[in-house]
DRENPABA-366378 format. One line per 4 residues: number of its first residue (from 1); for each residue z, x, y of C-alpha. Coordinates in Angstrom, 1 decimal, m for minus. Each point is the difference from the previous one (the first is absolute). Layout:
<recs>
NUM> Z/X/Y ~ ... $
</recs>
This chain:
<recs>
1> 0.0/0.0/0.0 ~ m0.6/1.2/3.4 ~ 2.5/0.5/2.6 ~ 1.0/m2.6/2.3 $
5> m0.6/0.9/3.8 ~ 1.8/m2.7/2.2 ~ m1.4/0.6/3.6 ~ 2.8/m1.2/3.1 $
9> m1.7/m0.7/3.5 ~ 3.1/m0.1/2.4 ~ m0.2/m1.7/3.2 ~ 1.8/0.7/3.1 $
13> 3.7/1.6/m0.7 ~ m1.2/0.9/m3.6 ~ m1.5/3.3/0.7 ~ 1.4/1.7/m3.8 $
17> 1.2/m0.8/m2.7 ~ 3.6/1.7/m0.3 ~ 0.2/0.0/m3.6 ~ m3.1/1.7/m0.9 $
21> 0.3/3.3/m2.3 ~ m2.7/3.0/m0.4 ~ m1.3/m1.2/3.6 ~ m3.3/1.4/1.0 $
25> m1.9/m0.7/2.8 ~ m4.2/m0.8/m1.0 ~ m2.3/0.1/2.7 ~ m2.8/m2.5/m1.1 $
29> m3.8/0.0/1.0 ~ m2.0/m3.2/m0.5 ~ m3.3/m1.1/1.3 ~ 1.5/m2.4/2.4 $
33> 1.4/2.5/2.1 ~ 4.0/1.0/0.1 ~ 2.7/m1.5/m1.1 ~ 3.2/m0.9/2.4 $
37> 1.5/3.5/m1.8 ~ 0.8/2.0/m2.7 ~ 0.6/m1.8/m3.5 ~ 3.8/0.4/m0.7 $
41> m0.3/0.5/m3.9 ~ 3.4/0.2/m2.4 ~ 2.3/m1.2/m2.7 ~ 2.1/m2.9/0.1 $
45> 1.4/0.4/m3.9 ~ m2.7/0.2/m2.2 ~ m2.6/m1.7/2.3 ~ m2.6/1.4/2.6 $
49> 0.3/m1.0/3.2 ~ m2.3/0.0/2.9 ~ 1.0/m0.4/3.1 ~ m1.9/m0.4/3.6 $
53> 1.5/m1.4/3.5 ~ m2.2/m2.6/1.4 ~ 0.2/1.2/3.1 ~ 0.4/3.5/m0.3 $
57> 3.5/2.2/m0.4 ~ 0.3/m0.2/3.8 ~ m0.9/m3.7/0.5 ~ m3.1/1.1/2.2 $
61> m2.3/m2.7/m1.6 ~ m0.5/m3.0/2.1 ~ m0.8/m2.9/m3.4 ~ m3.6/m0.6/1.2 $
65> m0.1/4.0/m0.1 ~ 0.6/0.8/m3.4 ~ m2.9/0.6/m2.3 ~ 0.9/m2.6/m2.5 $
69> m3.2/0.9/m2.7 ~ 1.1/4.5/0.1 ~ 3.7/m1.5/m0.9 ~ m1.3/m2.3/m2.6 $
73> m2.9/2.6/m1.3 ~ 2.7/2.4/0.2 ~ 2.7/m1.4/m2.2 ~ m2.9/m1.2/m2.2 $
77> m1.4/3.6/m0.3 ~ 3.5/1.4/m1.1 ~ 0.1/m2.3/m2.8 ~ 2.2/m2.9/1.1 $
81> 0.1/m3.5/m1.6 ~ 2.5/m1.8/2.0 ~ 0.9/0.2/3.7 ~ 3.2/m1.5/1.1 $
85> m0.4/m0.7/3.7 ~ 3.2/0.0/2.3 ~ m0.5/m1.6/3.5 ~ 1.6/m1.2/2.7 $
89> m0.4/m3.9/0.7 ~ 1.0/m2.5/2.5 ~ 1.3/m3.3/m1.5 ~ m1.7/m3.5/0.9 $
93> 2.5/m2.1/m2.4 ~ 3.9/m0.9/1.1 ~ 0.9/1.1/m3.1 ~ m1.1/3.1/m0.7 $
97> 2.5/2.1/2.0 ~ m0.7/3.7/1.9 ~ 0.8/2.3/m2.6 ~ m1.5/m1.9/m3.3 $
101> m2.8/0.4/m2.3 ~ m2.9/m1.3/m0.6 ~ m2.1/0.4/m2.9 ~ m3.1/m0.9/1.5 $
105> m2.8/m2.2/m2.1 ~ m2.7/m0.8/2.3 ~ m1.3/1.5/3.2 ~ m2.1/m1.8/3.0 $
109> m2.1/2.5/2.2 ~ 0.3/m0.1/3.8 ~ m1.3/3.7/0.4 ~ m3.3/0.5/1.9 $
113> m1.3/3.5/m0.9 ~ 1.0/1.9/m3.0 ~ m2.4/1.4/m2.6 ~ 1.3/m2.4/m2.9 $
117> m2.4/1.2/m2.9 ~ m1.2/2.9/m1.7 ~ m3.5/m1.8/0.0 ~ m2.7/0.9/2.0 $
121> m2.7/2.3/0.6 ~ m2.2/m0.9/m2.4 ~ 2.2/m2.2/m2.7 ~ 1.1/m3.0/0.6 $
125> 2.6/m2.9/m2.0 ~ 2.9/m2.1/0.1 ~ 3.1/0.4/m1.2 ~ 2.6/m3.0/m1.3 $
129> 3.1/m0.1/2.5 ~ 1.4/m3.7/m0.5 ~ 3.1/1.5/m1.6 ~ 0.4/3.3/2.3 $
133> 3.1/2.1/m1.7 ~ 0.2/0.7/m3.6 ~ 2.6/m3.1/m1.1 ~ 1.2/2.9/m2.4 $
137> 1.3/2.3/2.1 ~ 1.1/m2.4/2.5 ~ 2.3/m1.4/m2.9 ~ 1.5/3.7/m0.6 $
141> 0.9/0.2/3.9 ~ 1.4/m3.2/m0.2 ~ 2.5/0.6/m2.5 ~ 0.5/3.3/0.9 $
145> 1.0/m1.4/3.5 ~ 2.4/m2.2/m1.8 ~ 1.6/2.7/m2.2 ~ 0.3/2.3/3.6 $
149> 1.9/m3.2/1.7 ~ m2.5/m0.5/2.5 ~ m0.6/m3.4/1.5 ~ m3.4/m0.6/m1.4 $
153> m2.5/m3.0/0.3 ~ m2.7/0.1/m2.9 ~ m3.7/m1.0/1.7 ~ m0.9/m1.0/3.4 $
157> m2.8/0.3/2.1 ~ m0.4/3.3/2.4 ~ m2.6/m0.7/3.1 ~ m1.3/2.9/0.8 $
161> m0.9/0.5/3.8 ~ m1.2/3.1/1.6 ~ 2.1/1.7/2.7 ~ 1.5/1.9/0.9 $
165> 1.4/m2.6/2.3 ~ 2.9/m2.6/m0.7 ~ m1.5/m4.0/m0.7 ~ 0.3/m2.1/3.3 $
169> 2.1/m2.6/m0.8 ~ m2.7/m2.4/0.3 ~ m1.5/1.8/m3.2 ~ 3.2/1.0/m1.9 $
173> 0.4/m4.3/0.4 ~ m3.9/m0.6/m1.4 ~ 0.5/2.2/m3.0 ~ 3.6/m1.6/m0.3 $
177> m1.9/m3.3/m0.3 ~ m2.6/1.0/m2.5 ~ 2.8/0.8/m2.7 ~ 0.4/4.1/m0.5 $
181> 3.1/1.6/m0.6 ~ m0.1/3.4/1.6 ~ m2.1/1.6/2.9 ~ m1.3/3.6/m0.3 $
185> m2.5/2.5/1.0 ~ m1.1/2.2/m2.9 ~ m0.3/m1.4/m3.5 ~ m3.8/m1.3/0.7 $
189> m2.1/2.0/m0.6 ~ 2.1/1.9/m2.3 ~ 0.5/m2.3/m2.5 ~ m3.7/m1.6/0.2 $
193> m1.1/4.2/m1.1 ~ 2.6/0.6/m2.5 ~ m1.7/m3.2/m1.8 ~ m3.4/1.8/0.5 $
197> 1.5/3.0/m1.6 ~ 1.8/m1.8/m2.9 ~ 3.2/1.3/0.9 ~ 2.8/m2.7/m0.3 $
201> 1.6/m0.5/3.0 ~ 3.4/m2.1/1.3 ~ 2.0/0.1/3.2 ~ 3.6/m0.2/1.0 $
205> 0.1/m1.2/3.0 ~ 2.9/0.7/2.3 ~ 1.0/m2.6/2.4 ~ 1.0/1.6/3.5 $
209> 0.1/m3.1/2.6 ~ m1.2/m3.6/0.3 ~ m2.7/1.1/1.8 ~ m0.1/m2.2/3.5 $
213> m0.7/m3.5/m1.8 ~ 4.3/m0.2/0.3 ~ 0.5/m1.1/3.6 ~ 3.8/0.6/m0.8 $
217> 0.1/3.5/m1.5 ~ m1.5/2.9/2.6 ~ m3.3/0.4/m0.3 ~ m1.3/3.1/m1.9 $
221> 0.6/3.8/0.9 ~ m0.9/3.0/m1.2 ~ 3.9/0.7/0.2 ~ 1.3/m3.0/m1.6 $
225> m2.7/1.2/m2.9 ~ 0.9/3.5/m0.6 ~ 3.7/m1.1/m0.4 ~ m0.6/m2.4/m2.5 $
229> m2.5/2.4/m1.7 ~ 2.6/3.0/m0.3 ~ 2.0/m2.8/m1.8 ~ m3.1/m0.8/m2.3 $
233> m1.3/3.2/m1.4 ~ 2.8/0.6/m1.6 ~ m0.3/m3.0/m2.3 ~ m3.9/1.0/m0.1 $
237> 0.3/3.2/m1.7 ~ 2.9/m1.8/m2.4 ~ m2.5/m2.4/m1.4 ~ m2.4/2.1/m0.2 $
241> 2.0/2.3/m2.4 ~ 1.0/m2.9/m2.2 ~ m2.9/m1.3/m0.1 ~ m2.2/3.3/m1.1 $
245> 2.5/m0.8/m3.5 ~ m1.7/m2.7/m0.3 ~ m2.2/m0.2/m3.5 ~ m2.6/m1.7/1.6 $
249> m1.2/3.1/1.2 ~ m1.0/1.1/m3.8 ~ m3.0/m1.9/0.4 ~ m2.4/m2.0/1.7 $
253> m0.6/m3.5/m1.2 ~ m0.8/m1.8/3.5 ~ m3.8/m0.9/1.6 ~ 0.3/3.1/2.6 $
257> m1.5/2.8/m2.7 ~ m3.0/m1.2/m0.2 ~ m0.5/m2.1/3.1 ~ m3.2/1.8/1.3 $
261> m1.8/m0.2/m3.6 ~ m2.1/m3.3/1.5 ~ 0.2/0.8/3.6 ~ m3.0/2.4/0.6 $
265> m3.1/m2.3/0.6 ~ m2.5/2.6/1.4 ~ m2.9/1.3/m2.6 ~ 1.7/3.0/m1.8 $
269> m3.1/1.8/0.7 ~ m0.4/m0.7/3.9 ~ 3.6/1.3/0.4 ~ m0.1/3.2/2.3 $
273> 1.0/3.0/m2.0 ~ 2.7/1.5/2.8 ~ 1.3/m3.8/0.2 ~ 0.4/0.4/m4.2 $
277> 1.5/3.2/0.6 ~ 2.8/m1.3/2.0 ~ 0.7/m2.8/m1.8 ~ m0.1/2.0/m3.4 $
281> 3.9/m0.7/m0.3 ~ 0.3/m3.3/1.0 ~ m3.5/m1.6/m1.6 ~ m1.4/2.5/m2.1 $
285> 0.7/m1.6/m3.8 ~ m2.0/m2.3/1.5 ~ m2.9/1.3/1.3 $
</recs>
């Protein structure tokens, strides 16, 4: 059997993970350009880890900055099959407090101009994204949010808005309306390309605020969010290591493996060869 690689994309305040043994830091070239740094690679037991701040270890990515298909192509090319994605949310529900989780289960895309596929340039396709995280791994971050004592919610719906301003409250009240859970800015297109790249992929989301929707609590700032986020990350990395125990992780049963084996539509022959070349890891058994 081949060894599990669990990849961790950590949003703002989660910029390492702690707990990490034989720590090396892997500087990644893709044909996307770079990622937002270094690949933080390790041990955490008998598991390999691969770790990569969203943002950057200094926090100098702005969300519609980061180059979302390098980090994907990136974790892809150093053979992970699961990213666990850690980000800060506002919540847009009464009852889900600053400082719970959320174990996201669908998404709703507000951005306006992110590169959201690997297609392109000469090949084109469609990929299935009704159900956008891998229910699998979503089910090991819930429990192992349970098992950390974590005040979790399993599923939701995260709107996805672009940044790297605040909502007005007018919006924060619209998307209130329309039924989601928790506001953020960086899971789409993230999640949209780890589907492209059949890697399974689940967030825990981290409440911070109630957003401005809640005329009675102060609206949002970036200090009221890095004080609930110190609190957070803690918890983070905790269900993270319980959950890399998990023996789901043995194997891959779930839809994401093969989920680019129909997507391709382009004539095989009419694909370019440098556009084959760069996609050689992510659709080559296919082509």
């Amino acid at each position: 059997m081949s060894e599990k690689i669990i990849g961790v994309i950590g949003g703002s305040g989660l910029y390492s993970m702690d707990a990490l043994e034989d720590v090396k830091s892997v500087k990644v070239t893709t044909p996307f350009g770079e990622p937002s740094d270094e690949y933080i690679t390790g041990r955490l037991g008998d598991v390999k880890m691969v770790f990569l701040p969203r943002h950057g270890r200094a926090h100098k990515l702005l969300p519609s900055e980061i180059n979302y298909r390098a980090n994907i192509y990136g974790m892809k090319k150093l053979g992970v099959e699961w990213i666990i994605s850690v980000s800060a949310v506002g919540s847009m529900k009464e009852e889900i407090h600053p400082g719970d989780m959320v174990i996201v289960d669908q998404f709703f895309d507000r951005t306006k101009s992110r590169a959201s596929t690997f297609l392109g340039d000469g090949i084109a396709g469609h990929v299935e994204f009704a159900e956008p995280v891998c229910g699998d791994l979503s089910k090991v971050l819930y429990n192992a949010a349970l098992g950390a004592g974590a005040t979790v919610h399993m599923g939701g719906t995260y709107v996805c808005i672009e940044g790297p301003q605040f909502s007005t409250r007018a919006e924060s009240k619209i998307y209130r309306s329309w039924g989601v859970d928790v506001i953020g800015m960086t899971n789409i297109p993230e999640a949209k390309l780890a589907r492209e790249a059949e890697i399974c992929y689940a967030t825990i989301a981290l409440s911070t605020d109630y957003d401005c929707w809640h005329e009675e609590e102060e609206s949002v700032t970036v200090e009221m969010i890095l004080e609930t986020i110190s609190k957070n990350v803690t918890m983070a990395r905790e269900i993270i290591i319980g959950a890399v125990k998990d023996k789901a992780f043995e194997g891959r049963s779930c839809s994401c493996a093969s989920a680019m084996q129909y997507a391709a539509v382009t004539q095989r022959e009419a694909i370019p060869e440098k556009t084959r070349e760069n996609l050689s890891i992510i659709l080559g058994k296919y082509l």
